[in-house]
MDAnalysis code that builds the backbone (N, CA, C; Angstrom):
import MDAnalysis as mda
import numpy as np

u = mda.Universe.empty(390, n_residues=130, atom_resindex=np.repeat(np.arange(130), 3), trajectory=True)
u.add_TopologyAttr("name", ["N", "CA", "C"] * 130)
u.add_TopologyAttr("resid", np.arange(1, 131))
u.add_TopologyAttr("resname", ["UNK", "UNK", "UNK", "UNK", "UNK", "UNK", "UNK", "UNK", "UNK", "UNK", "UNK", "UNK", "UNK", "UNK", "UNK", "UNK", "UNK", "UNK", "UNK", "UNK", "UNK", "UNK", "UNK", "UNK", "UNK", "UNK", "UNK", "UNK", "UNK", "UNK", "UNK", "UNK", "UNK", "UNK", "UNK", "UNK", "UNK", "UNK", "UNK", "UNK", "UNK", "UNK", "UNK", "UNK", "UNK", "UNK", "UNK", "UNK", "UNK", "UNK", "UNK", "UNK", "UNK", "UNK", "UNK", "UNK", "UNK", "UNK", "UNK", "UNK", "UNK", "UNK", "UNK", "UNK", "UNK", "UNK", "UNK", "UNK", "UNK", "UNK", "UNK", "UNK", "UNK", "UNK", "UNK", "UNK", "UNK", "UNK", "UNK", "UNK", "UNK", "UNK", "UNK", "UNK", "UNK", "UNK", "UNK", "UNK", "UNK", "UNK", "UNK", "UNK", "UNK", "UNK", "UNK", "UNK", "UNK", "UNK", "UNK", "UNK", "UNK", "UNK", "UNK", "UNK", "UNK", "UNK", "UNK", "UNK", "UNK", "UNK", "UNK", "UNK", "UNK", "UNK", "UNK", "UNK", "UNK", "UNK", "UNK", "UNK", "UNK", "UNK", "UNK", "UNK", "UNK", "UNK", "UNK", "UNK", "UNK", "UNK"])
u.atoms.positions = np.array([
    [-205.228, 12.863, 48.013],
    [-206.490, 12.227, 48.351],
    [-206.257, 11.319, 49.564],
    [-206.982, 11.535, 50.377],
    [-206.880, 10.444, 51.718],
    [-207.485, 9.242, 51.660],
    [-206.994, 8.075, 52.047],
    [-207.140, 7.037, 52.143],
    [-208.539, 6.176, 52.396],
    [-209.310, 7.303, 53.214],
    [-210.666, 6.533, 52.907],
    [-211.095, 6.768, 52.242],
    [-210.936, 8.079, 51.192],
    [-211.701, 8.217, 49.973],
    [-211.076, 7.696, 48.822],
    [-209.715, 7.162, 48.564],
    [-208.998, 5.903, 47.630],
    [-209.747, 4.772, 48.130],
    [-210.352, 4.110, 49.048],
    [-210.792, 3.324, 49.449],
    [-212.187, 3.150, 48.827],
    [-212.733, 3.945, 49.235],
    [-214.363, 4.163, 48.426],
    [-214.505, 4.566, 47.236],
    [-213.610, 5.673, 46.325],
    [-213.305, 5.435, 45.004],
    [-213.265, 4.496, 44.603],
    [-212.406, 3.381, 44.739],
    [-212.149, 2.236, 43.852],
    [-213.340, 0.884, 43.774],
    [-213.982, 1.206, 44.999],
    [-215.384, 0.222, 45.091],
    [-216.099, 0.641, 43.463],
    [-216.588, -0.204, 43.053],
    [-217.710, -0.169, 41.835],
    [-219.009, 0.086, 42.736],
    [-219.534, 1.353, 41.525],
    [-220.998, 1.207, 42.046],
    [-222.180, 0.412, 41.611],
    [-222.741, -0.208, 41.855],
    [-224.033, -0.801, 41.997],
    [-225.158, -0.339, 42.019],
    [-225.748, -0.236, 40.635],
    [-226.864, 0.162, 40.255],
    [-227.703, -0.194, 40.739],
    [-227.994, -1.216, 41.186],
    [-229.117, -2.044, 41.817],
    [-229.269, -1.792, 43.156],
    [-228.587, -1.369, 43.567],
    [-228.351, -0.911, 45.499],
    [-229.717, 0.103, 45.409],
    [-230.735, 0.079, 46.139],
    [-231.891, 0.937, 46.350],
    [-231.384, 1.847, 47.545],
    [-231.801, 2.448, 48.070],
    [-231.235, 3.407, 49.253],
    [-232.554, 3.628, 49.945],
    [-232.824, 2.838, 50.544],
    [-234.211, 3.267, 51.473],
    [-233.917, 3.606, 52.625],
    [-234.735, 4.988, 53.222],
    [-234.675, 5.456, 54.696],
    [-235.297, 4.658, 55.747],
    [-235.620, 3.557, 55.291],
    [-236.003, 2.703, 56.566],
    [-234.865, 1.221, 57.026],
    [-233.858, 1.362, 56.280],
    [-232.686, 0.014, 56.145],
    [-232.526, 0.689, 57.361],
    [-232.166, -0.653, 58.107],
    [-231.334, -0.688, 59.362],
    [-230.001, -0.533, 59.310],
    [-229.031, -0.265, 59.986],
    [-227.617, 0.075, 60.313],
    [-227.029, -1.269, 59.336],
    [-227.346, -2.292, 59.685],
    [-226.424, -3.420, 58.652],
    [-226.967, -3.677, 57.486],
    [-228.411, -3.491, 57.103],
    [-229.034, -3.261, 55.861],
    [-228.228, -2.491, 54.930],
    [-227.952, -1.164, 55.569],
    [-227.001, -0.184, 54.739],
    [-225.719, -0.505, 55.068],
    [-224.927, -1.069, 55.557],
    [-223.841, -1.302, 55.795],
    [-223.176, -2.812, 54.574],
    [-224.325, -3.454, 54.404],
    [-224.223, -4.404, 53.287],
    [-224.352, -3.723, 52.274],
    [-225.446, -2.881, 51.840],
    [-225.441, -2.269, 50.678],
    [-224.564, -1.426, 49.873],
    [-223.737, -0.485, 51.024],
    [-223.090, 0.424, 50.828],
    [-221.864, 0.387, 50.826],
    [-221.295, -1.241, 51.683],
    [-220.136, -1.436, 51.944],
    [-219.491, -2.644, 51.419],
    [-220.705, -3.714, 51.550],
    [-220.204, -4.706, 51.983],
    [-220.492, -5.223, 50.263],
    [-221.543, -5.212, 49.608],
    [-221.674, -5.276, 48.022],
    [-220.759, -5.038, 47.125],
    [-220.112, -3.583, 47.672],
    [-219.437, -3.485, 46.272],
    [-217.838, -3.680, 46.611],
    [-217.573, -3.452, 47.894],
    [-216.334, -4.927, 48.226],
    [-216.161, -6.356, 47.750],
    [-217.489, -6.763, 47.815],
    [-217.392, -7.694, 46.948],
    [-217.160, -8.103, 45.972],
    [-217.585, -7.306, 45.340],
    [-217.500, -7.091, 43.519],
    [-216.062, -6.671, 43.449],
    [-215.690, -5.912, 43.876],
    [-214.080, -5.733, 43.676],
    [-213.568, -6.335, 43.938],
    [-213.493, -7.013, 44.817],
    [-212.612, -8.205, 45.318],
    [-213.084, -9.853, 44.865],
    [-213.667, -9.792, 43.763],
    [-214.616, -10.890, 43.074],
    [-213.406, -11.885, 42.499],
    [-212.319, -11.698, 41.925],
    [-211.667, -12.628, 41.432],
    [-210.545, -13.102, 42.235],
    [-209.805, -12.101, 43.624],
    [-209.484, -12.943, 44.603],
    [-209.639, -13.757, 45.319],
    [-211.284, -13.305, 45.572],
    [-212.017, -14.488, 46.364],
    [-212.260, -15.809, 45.347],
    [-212.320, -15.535, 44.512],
    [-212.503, -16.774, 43.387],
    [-211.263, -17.564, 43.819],
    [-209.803, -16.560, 43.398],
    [-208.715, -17.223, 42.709],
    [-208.618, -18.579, 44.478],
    [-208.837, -17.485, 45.796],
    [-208.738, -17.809, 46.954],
    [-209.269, -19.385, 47.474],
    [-210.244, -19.191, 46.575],
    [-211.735, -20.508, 46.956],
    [-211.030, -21.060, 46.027],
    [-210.325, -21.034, 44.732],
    [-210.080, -22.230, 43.561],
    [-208.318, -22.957, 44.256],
    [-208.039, -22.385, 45.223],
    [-206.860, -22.898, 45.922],
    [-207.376, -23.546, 47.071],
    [-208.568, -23.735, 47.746],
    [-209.199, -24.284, 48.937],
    [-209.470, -25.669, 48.344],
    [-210.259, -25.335, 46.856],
    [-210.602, -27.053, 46.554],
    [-209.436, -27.790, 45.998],
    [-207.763, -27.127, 45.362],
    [-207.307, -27.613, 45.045],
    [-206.740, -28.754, 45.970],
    [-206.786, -28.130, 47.215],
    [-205.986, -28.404, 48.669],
    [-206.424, -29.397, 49.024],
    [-208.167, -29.586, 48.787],
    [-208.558, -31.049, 49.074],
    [-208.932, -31.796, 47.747],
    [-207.814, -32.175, 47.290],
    [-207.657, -32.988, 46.585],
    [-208.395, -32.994, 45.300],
    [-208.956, -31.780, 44.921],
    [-210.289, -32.197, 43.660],
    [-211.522, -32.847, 44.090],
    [-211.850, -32.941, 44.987],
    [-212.918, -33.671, 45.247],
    [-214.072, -33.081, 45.018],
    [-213.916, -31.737, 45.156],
    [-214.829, -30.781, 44.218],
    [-215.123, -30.835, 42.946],
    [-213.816, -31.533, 42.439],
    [-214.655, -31.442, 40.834],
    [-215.191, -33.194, 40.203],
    [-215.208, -34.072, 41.664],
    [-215.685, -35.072, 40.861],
    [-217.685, -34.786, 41.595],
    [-217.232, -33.840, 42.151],
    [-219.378, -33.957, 42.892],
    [-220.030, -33.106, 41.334],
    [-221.126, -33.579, 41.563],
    [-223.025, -33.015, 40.742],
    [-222.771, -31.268, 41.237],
    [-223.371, -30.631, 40.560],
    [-223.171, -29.375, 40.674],
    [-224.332, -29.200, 41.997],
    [-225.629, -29.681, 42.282],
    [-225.811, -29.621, 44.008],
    [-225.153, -29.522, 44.695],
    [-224.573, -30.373, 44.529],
    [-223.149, -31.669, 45.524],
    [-221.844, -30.146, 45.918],
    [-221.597, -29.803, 44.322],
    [-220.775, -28.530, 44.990],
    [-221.359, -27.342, 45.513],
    [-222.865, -26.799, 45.333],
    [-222.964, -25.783, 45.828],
    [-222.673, -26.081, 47.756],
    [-223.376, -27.531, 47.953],
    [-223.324, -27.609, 49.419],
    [-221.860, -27.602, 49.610],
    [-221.073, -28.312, 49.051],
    [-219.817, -28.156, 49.139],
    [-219.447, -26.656, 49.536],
    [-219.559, -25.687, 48.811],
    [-218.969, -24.277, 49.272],
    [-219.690, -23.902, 50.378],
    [-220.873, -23.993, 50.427],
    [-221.562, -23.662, 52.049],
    [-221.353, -24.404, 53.010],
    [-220.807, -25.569, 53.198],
    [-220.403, -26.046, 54.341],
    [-218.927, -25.615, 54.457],
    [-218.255, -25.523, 53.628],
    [-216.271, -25.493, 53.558],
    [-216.410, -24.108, 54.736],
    [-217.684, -22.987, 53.581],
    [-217.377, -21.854, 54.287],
    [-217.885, -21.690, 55.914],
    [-218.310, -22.521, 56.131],
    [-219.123, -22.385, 57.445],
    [-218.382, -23.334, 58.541],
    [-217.450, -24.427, 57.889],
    [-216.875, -25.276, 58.620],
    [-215.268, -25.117, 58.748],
    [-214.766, -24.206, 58.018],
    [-213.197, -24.145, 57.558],
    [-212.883, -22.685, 58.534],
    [-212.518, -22.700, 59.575],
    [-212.108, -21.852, 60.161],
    [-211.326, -20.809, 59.295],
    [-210.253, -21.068, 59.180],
    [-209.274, -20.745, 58.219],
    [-209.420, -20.115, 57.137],
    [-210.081, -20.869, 55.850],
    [-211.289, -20.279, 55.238],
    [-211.504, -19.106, 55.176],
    [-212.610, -19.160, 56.178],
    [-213.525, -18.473, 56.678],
    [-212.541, -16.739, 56.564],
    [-211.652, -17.120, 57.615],
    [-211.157, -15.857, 58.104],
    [-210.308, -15.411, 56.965],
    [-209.647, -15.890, 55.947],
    [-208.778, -15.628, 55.062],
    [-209.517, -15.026, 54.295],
    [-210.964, -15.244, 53.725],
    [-211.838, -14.476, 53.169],
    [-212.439, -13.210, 53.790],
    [-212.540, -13.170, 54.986],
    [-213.333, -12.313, 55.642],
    [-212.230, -11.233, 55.727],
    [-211.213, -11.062, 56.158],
    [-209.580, -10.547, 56.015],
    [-209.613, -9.656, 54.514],
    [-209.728, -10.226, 53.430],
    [-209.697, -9.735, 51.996],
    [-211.167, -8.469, 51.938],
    [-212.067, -8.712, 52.844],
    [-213.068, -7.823, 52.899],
    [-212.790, -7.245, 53.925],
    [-212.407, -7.410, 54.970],
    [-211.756, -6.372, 55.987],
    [-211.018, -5.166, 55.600],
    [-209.998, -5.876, 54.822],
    [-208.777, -5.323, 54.302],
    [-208.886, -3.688, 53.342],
    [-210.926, -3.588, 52.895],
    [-210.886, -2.651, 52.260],
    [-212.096, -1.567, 52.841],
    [-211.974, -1.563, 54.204],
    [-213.183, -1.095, 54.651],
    [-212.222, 0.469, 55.274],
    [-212.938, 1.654, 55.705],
    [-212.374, 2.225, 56.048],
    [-212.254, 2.463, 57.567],
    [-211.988, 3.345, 58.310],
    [-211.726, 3.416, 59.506],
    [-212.955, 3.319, 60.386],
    [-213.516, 3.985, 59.360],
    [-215.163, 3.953, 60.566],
    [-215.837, 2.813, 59.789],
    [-215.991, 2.500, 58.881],
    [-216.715, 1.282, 58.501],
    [-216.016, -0.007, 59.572],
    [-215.115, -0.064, 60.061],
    [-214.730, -0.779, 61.023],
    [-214.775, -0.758, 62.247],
    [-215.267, 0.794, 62.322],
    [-215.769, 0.829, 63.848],
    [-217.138, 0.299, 64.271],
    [-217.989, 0.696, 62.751],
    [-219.306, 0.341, 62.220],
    [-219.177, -1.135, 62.455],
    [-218.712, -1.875, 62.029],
    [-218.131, -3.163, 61.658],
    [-218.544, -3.776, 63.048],
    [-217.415, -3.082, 63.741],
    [-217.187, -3.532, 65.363],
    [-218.463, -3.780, 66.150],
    [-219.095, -2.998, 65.720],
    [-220.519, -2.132, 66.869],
    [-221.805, -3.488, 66.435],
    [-221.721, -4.008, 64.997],
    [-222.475, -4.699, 64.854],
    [-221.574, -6.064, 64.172],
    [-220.832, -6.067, 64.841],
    [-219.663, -7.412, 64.432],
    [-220.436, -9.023, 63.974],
    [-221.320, -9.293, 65.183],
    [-222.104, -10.479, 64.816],
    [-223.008, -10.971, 63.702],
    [-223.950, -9.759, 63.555],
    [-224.852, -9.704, 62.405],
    [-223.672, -9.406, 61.159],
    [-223.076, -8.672, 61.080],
    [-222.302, -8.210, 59.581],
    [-221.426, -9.548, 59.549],
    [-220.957, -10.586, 60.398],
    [-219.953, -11.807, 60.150],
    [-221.163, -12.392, 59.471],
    [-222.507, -12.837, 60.138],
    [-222.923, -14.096, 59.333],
    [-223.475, -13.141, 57.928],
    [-223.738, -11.752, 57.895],
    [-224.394, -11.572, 56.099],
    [-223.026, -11.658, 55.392],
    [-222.024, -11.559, 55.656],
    [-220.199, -11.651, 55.121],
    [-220.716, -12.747, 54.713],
    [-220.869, -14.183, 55.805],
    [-220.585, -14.907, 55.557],
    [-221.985, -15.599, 54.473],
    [-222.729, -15.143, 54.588],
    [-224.084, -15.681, 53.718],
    [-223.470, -15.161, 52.218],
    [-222.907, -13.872, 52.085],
    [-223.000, -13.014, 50.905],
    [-221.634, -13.746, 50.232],
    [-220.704, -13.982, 50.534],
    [-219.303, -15.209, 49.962],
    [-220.095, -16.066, 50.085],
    [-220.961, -17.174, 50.345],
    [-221.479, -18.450, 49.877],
    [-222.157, -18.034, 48.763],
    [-223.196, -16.822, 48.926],
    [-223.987, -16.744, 47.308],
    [-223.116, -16.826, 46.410],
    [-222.446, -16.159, 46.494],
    [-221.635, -15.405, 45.623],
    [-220.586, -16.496, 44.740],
    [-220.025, -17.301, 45.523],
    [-219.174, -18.384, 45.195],
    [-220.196, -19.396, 44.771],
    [-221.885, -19.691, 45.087],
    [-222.232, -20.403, 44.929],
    [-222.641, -19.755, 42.999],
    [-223.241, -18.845, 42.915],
    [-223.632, -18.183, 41.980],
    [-222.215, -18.129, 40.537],
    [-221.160, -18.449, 41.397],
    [-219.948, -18.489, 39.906],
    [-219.579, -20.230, 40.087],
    [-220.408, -21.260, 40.474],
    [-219.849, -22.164, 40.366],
    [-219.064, -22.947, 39.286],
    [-219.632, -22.437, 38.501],
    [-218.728, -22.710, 36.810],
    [-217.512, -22.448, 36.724],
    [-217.257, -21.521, 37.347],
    [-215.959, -21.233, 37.564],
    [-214.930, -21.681, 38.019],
    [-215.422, -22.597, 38.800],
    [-214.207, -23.907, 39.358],
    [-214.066, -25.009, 38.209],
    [-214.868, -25.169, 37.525],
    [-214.637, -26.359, 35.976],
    [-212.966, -26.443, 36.190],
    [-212.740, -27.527, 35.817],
    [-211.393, -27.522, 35.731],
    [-211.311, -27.554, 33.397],
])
């Protein structure tokens, strides 16, 4: 079996993904690509983000649960580093042309990356509880 199809095998599918003929190129490129990367890669990015707040000191776990959602949307939007160490873990499982895809619309697919890891981290915030 070749490598982009071990690649797309192992993605989970997503029932909820609609498939409409009118999605634009990154519409379907989130849906098809970028969703269920996510989901597979759901507890690295966790384990990833629960080593970011350890780093600053806990200060995450003395804020109001508001207090942390802004917390993860600014870290992710302000932490260079961050940023790219996460975006890397979703890179890491795309295939050859989904990266060419990637390339062609690089700007728009960084900020829904980057919108779709804030939901996402914002949506398991419980999960940092110490």
């Amino acid at each position: 079996m070749s490598i982009r199809k071990q690649l797309i095998t192992i993605r989970p599918a997503i029932s909820s993904i609609q498939q409409d003929l009118e999605m634009n190129p990154e519409e379907a490129f989130q849906n098809q690509t970028l969703r269920p990367i996510l989901k597979f890669q759901n507890e690295l990015l966790l384990a990833v983000y629960t080593e970011h707040v350890l780093k600053h000191k806990g200060i995450f776990y003395q804020l109001t649960i508001p207090k942390r959602l802004e917390f993860i949307k600014e870290s992710l939007r302000k932490d260079p580093l961050l940023k790219h160490i996460l975006l890397g873990i979703i890179l890491g499982l795309f295939t050859q042309e989904e990266f060419q895809l990637y390339l062609i619309h690089e700007k728009e697919l960084k900020k829904r990356i980057g919108d779709m890891l804030i939901q996402r981290l914002q949506d398991q915030v419980g999960y940092f509880d110490e």
